[in-house]
C-alpha positions in Angstrom: -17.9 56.6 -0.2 -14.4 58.0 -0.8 -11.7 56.6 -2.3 -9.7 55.9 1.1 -13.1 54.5 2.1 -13.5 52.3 -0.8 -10.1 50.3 -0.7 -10.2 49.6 3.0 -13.4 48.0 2.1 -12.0 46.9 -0.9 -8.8 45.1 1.2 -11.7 43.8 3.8 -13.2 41.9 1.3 -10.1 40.5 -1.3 -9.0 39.5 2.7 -12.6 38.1 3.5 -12.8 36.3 -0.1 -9.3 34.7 0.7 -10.3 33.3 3.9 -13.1 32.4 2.4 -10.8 30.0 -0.4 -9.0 28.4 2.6 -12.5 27.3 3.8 -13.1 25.6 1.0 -9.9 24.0 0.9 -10.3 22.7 4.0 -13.8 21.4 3.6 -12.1 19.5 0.4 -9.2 18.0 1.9 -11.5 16.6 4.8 -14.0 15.0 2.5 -11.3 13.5 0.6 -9.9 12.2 3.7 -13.4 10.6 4.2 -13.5 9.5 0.9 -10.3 7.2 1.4 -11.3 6.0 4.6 -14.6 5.1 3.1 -12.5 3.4 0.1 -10.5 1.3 2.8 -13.5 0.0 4.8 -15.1 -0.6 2.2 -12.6 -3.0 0.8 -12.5 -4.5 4.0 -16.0 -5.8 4.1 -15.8 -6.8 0.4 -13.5 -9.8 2.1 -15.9 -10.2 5.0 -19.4 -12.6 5.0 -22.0 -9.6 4.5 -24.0 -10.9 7.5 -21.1 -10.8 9.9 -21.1 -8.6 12.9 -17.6 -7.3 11.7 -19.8 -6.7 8.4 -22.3 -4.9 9.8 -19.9 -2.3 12.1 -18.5 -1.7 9.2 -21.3 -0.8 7.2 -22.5 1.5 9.9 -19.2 3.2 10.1 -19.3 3.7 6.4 -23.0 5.1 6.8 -21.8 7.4 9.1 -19.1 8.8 6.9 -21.2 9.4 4.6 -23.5 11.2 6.7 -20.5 13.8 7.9 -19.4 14.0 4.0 -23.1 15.1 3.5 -22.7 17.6 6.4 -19.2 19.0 4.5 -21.1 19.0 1.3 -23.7 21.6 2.9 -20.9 23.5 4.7 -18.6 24.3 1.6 -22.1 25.2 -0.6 -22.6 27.4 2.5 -18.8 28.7 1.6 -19.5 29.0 -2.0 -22.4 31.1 -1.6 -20.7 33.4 0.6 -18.0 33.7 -1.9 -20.3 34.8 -4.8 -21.8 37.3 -2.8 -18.1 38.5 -1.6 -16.8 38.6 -4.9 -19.8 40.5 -6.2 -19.7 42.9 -3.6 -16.0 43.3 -4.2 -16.7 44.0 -8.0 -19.2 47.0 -7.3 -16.8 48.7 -4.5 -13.9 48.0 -7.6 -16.5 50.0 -9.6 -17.1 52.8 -7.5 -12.8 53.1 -7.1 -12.6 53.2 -11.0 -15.3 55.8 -10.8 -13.3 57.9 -7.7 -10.2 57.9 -9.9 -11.9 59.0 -13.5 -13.4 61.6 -11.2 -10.4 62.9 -9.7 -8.3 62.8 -12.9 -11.1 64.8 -14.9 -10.8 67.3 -11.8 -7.3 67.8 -12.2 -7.3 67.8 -16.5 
């Protein structure tokens, strides 16, 4: 691969490794969202008799919540994963740059 080769690749992925970031951020900043509504209903049934049907709603709201937290939790290991293998991919093309350039400059010495 040639140098002009290896940073457009190179570019590709720092571009793909930041999207990647954003992802993640995303992903966070939702489950924290679910986290505080989870917070809220749960101190709404604390004040609620546990056998009441508001109760009950309540706890299956929560139980749902934590079922699309477990669902975020899957997709940002998914994210974290793909940024491993991006950042390891970007450290070999960074490799074979380095190696482009030492090449050239002995060429030229």
């Amino acid at each position: 691969m040639g140098l002009a080769a290896s940073q457009a690749r190179f570019l590709l992925l720092t571009a793909r490794k930041s999207d990647l970031e954003l992802t993640g951020q995303q992903i966070n900043q939702s489950r924290l969202q679910i986290a505080n509504i989870t917070n809220q209903l749960f101190t709404v049934a604390s004040n609620l008799e546990p056998d009441s049907a508001e109760s009950i709603q309540i706890q299956l709201r929560i139980n749902a919540l934590q079922s699309l937290d477990q669902g975020l939790e899957l997709q940002l290991r998914r994210v974290d994963s793909q940024q491993e293998a991006v950042q390891t991919e970007i450290d070999a093309v960074q490799k074979v740059i380095n190696k482009n350039i030492d090449l050239t400059f002995k060429t030229f010495a």
